[in-house]
KERORO-923660 format. One record per atom (N, C-alpha, C): x negated, y negated, z; residue in one letter. Coordinates in steps of 0.1 Angstrom, whole numbers, plus 5000, padded with zeros to 4 digits. Atoms other than C-alpha are relative to their C-alpha. Layout:
<nodes>
XYZA;...
</nodes>
This chain:
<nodes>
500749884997X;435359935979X;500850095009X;499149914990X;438560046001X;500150124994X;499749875003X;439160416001X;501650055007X;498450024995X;443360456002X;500550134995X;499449875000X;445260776005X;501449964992X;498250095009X;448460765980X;500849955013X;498750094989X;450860686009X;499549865002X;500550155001X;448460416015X;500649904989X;499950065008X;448560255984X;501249984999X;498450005006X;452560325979X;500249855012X;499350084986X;452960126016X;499549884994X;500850175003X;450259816007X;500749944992X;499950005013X;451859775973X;501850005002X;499450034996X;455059785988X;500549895011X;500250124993X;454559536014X;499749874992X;500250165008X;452759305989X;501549914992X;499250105006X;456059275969X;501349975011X;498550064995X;458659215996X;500650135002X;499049975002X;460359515995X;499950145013X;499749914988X;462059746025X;499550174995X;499749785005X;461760176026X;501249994994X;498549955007X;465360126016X;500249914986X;499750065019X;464759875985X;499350074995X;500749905010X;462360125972X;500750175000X;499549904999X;464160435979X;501249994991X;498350075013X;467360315956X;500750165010X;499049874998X;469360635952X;499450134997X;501149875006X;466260865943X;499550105012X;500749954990X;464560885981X;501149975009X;499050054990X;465960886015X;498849965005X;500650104989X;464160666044X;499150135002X;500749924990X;462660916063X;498850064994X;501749905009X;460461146030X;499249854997X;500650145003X;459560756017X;498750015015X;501150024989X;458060716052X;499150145004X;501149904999X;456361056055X;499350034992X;500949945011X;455061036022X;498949855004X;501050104995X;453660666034X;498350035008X;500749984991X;452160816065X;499350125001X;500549845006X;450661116047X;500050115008X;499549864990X;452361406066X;500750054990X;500049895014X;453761506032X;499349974987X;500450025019X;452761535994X;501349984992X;499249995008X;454961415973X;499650034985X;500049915012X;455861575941X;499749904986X;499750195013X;454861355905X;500749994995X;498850005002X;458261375901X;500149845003X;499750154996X;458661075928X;499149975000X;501250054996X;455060965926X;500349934983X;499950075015X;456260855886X;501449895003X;499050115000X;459260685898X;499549905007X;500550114992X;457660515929X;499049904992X;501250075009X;454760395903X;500949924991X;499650095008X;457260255880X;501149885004X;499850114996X;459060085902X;499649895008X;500750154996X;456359915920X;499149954993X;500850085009X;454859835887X;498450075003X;501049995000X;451660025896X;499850144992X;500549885011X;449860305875X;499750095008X;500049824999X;450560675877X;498750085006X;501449994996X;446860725876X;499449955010X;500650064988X;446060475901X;500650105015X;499349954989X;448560625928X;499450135005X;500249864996X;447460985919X;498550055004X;501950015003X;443360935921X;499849995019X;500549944985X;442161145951X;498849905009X;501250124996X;439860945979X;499150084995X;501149985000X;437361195971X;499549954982X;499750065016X;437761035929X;499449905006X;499950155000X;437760715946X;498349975010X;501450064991X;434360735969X;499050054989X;501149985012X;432760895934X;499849914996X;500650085011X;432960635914X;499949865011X;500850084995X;431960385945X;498950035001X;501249934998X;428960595946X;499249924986X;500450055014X;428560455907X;499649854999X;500050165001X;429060135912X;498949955014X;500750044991X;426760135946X;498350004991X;500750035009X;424160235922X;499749934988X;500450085013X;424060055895X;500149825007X;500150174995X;424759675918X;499250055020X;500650034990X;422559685944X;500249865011X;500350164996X;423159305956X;501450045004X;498949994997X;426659445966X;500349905015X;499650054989X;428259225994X;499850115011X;500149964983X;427859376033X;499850154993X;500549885010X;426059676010X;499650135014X;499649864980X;425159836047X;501950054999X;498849934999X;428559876055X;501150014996X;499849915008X;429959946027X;500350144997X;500049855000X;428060256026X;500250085012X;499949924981X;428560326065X;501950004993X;499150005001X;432160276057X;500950154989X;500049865010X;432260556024X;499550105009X;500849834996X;430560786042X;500550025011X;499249994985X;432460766074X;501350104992X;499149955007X;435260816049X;499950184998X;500649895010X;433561096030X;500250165015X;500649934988X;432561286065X;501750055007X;499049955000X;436061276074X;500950094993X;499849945012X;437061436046X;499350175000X;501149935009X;434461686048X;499650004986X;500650025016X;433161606017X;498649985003X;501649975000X;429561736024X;499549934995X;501450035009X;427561655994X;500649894991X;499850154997X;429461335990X;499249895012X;500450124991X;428261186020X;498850075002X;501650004998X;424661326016X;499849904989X;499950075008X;424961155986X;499449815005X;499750154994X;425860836006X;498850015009X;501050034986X;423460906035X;498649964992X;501649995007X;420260936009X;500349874998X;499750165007X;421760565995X;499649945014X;500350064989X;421560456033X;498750005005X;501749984995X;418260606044X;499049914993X;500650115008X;417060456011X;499849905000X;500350154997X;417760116017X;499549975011X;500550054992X;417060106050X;498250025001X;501249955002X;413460246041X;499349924993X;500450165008X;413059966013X;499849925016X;500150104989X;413859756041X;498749975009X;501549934987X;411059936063X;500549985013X;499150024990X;414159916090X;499950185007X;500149844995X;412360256106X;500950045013X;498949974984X;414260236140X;501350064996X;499149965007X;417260226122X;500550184996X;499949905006X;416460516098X;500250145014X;500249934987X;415560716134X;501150045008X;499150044998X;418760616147X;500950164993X;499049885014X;420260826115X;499450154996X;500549915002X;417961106113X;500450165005X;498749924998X;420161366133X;501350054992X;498949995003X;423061266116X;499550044984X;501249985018X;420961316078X;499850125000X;500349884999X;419961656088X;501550125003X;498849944997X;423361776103X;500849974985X;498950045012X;425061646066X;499050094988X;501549895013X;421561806044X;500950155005X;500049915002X;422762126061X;501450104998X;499149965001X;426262176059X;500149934980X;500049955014X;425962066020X;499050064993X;500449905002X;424662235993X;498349964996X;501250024997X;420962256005X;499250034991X;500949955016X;419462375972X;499649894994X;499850155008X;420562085954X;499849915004X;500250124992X;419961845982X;498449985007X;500650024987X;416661985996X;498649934995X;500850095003X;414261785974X;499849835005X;499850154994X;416061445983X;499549995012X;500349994984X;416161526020X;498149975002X;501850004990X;412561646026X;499049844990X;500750175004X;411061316002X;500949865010X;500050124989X;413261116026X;499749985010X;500549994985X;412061246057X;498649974997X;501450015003X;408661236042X;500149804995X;499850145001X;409060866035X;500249955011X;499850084988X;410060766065X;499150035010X;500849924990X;407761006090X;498849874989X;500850065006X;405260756064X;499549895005X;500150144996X;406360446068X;500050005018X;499550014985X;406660516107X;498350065005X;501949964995X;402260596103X;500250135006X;500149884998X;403160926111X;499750074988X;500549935013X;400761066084X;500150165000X;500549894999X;400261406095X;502150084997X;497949985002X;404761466100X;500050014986X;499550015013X;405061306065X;499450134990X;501049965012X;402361526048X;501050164998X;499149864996X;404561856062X;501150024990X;498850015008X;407161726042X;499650014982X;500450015008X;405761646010X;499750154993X;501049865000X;403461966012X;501550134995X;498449954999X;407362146016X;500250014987X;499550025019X;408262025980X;499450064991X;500949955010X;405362085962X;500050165002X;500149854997X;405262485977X;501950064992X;498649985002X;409062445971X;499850044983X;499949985010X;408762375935X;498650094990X;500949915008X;405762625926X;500850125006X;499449834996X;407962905947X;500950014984X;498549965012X;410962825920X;499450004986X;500550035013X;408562805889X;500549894994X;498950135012X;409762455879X;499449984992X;500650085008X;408862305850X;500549855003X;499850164999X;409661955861X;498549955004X;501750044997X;406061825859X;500249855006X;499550124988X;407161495871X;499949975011X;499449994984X;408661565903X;498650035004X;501049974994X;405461765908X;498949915001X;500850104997X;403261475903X;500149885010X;499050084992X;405661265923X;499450035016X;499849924986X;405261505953X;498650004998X;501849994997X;400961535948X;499849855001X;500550104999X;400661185947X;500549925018X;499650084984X;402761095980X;499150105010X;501249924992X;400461425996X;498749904997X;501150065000X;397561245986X;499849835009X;499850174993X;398360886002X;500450035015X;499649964979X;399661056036X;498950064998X;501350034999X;395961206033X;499049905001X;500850105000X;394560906025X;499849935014X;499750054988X;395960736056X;499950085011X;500649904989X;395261026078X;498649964999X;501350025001X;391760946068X;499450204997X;500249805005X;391661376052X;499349974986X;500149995016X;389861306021X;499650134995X;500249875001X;388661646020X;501150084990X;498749975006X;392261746012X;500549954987X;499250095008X;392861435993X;499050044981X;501049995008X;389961535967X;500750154991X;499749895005X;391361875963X;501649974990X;498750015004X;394361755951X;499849874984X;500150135008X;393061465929X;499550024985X;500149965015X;392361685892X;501550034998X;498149945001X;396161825897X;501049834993X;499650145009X;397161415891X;499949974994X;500950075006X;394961335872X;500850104984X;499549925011X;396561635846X;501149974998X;498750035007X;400061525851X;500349874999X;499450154993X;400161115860X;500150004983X;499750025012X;400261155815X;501949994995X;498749965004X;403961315816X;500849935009X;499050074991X;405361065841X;500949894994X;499150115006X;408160815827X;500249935005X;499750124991X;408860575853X;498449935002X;501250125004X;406160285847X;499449965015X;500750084986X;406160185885X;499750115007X;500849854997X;405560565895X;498950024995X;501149965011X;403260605869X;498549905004X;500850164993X;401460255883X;499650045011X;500249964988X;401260395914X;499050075002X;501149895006X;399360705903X;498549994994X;501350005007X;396760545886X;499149875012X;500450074990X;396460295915X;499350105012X;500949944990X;395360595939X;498850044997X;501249925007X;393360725912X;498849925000X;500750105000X;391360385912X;499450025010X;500349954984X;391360425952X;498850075001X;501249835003X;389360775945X;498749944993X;500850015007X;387560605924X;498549915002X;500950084992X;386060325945X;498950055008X;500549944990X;385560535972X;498650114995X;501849945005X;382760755955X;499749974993X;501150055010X;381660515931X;499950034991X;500049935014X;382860655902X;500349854988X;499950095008X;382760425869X;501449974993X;498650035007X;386260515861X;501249905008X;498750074992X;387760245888X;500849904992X;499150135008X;388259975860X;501050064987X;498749955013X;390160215834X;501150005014X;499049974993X;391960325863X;501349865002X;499550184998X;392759955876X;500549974989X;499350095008X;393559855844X;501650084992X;498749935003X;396160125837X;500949995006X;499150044990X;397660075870X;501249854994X;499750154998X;398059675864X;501449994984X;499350035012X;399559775827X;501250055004X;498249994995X;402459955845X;500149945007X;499450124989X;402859705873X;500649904991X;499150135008X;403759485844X;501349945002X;498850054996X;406459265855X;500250005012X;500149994987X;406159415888X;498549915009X;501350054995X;403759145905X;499850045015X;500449914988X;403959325942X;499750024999X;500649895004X;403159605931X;498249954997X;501249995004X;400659505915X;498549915010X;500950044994X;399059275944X;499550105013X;499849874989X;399559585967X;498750094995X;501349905007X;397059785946X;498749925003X;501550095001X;394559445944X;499850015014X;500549994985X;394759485984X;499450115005X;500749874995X;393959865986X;498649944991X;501150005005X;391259775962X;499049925007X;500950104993X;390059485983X;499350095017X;500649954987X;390059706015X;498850094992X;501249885004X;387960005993X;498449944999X;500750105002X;385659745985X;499149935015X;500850054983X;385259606025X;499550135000X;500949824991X;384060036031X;499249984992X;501349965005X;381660016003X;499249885000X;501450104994X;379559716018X;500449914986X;500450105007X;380759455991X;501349925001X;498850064989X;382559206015X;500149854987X;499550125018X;382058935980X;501650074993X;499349955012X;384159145955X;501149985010X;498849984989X;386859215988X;500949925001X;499550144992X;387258865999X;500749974985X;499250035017X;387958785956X;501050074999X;498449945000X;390859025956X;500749975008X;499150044993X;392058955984X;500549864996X;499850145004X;392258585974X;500850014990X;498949975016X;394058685941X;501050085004X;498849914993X;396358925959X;500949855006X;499150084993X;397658585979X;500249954991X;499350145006X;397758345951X;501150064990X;498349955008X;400058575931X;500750035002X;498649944989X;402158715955X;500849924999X;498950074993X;405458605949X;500649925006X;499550094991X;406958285966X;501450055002X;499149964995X;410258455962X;500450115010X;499849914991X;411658695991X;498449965016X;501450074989X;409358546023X;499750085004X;500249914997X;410258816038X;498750095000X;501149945001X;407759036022X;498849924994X;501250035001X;405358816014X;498949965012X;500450014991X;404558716046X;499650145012X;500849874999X;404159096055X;498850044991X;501249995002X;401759116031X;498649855001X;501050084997X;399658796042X;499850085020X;500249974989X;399958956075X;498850154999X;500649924997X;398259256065X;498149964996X;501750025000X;395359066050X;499349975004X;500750054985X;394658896080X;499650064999X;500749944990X;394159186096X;498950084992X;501649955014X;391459336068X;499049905002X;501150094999X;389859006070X;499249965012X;500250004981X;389859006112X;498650114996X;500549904999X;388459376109X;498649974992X;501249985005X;385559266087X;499449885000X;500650134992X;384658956104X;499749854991X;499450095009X;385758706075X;501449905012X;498750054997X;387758496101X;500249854993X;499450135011X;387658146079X;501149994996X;498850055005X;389758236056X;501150095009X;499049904985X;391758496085X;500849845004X;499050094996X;392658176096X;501049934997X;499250105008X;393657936073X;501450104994X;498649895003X;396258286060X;501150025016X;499049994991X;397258326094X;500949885009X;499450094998X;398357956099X;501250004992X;499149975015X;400557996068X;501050095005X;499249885004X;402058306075X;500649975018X;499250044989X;402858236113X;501149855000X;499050105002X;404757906101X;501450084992X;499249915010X;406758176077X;500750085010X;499749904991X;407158396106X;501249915005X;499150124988X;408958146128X;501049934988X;498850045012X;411058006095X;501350134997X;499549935005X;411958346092X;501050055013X;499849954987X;412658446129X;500150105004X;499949854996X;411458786127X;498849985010X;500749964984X;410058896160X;498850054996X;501249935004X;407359136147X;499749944992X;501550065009X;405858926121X;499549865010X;500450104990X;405558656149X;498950025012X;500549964989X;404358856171X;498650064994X;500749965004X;401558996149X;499149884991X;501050145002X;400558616137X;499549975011X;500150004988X;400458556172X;498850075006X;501149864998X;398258866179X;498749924995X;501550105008X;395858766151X;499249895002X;500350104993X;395758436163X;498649995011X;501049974983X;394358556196X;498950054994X;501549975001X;391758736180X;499249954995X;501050105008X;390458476157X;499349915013X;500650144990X;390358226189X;498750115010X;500849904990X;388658516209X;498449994996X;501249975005X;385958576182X;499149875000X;500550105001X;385358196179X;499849935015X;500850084986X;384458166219X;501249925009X;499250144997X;387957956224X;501150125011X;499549934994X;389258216253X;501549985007X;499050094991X;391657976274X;501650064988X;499049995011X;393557986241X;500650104996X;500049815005X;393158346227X;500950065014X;499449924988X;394758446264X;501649944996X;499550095004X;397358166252X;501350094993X;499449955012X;398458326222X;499850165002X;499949844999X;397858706234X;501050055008X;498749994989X;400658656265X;501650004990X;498650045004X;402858506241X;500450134987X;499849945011X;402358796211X;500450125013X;499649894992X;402659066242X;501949995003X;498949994999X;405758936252X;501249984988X;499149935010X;407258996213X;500050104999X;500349915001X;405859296214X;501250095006X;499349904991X;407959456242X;501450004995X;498749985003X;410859346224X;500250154987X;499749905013X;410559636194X;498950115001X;501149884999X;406859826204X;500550085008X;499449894999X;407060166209X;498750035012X;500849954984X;404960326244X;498349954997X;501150025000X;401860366226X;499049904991X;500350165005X;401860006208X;499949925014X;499650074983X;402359866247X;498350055003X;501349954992X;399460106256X;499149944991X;501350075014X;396859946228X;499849895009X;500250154994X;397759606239X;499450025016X;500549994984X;397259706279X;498750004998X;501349955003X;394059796265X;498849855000X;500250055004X;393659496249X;499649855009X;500550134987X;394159276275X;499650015011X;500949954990X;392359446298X;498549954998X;501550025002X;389159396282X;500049824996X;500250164996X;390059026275X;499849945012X;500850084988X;390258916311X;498750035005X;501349934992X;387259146317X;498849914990X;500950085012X;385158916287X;500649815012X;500050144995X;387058576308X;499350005017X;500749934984X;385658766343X;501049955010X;499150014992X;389058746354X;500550165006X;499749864995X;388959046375X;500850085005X;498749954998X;392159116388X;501250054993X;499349985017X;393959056354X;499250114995X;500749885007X;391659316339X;500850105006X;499749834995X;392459566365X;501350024998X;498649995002X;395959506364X;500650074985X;499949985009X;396059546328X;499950114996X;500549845005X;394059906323X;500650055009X;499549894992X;395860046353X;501450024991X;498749985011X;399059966332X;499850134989X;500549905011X;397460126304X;499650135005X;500749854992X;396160446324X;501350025004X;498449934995X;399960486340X;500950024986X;498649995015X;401760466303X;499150104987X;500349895014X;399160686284X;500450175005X;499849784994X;399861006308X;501949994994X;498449985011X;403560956291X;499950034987X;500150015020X;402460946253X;499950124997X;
</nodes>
């Protein structure tokens, strides 16, 4: 995936077989253009770029093929093999290239490949990190053509980072964007109502979310991507719980037919379903999905499966199901610690605490709440610190440890006048 300037290549390719500036130069070059055409301070002519190629046995075409040729078709091949070796940097590597180069809408190219994976990943700090440098590259290439990508990746990310109200700004952007330009790409526009509708959802806006929910319902037909399309009929289901409408099992069962093959996905959906289900008072049907969401989830990638046993804990905490809370969060904090991610340890840990809390076993719950605070500090952000202060404020104030209490909320009262 190296990116080599002709001199480059002439020098490597000379080095590999043995031979001096003066055994390649015969009686054609003299020492000195050889080495400035090396050290790319000149162009040479394809005059000597056909001799130099045929006497180091390498191809005419290879020698002449510009970096900006040669980081396209890495761009081709980054796409199509995902599983690429050191695939990060890689693409930090191209796009460093690219950037030097100026080659703008090359290295937005590359930046959107970056953002993207790190977004898969859910590596938001990261993305945060790059978000400066993503904006400064969006606006020096050609922002027309770019400004779809961009704003769905800021809006993805402002998402994943529970910043509903940021993301929705974005989204909202597109959709205005593509009724300013009259598109007909009905797609995209379904694409862009469905991610407004899900950053409502999680704002808790249904008001909005309702207004928007005949507009999907018209295009989620013209969509072609099966796990898009899955998605669509999975919020529609959402909507559908939520006021009790009879169409939740077409919906559900449309979803699950494009999840086909996709078993995430499709346990991802049985989990919104199981929460819609805890709001509408039927903690039976809830507990059964959730239950079926864990036994099909994937044993491959731990990674995410153990993010999603982490989240059903906390559904099952919140709705005072700690039984089986527990027996999931024994499981998934052994996963944690196999895996040696800090935040899911720290949030088995957490859970922990609150099951021992709810069950009377305080000694303990303080136990396992010291030890989840101190993962915390390693990656929580001011007003994840400020929660927990909160948190363990009112625990020693429940053990009538009154000192610890105070200590605790004064923390919390000195770090919320910052937020």
């Amino acid at each position: 995936m190296e990116v080599l300037t002709t001199g480059e290549k002439i020098k490597r390719a000379r080095i590999y077989k043995g031979l001096t500036l003066k055994d390649l130069c015969g009686d054609k070059l003299s020492v000195s253009k050889l080495s400035c055409i090396e050290n790319d301070k000149i162009k040479a002519e394809p005059e000597t770029l056909r001799f130099i190629s045929e006497k180091l046995g390498i191809g005419f075409d290879y020698l002449t093929e510009s970096t900006k040729t040669q980081i396209e078709n890495n761009i081709k091949i980054f796409s199509n093999r995902k599983n690429i070796k050191d695939y990060e940097e890689v693409l930090e590597y191209n796009l460093n290239y690219a950037l030097e180069n100026n080659y703008y809408d090359i290295s937005f190219q590359l930046m959107h490949m970056l953002v993207s994976h790190y977004l898969e990943e859910e590596k938001c700090q990261v993305v945060q990190m790059l978000t400066s440098k993503y904006y400064d590259i969006y606006n020096k290439s050609s922002e027309d053509i770019n400004y779809l990508t961009y704003h769905s990746d800021m809006g993805k990310y402002f998402f994943l980072n529970k910043e509903y109200n940021q993301a929705v700004n974005y989204f909202n952007s597109i959709r205005n964007y593509l009724e300013h330009k009259n598109s007909d790409d009905t797609e995209e526009m379904a694409k862009v109502i469905y991610n407004e509708m899900n950053c409502y959802i999680m704002a808790g806006r249904y008001d909005a979310v309702f207004k928007l929910t005949d507009k999907l319902k018209n295009l989620v037909s013209v969509v072609t991507d099966k796990i898009e399309k899955g998605k669509m009929y999975h919020i529609l289901a959402v909507l559908a719980l939520k006021i009790g409408e009879d169409s939740f099992e077409d919906y559900e069962k449309s979803a699950y037919e494009c999840y086909e093959g996709d078993v995430k996905s499709k346990c991802n959906a049985i989990f919104d379903f199981a929460r819609c289900m805890f709001e509408a008072r039927n903690p039976v049907g809830a507990v059964e999905y959730i239950k079926l969401g864990l036994d099909i989830y994937p044993d491959e990638g731990k990674d995410s499966k153990v993010r999603y046993m982490i989240n059903c804990i906390g559904e099952l905490i919140e709705n005072g199901i700690f039984d089986i809370a527990e027996e999931v969060c024994d499981e998934a904090s052994n996963i944690a610690i196999m895996l040696d991610n800090v935040r899911y340890i720290e949030r088995t840990y957490y859970y922990r605490a609150l099951i021992l809390q709810k069950q009377g076993n305080y000694s303990s719950a303080e136990m396992y709440m010291n030890l989840s605070m101190d993962a915390l500090f390693k990656y929580g952000n001011k007003y994840e610190r400020y929660e927990r202060y909160l948190e363990m404020g009112n625990m020693y104030h429940k053990l009538g440890q009154v000192n610890d209490a105070i200590k605790y909320l004064s923390l919390a009262m000195f770090l919320e006048k910052k937020l």
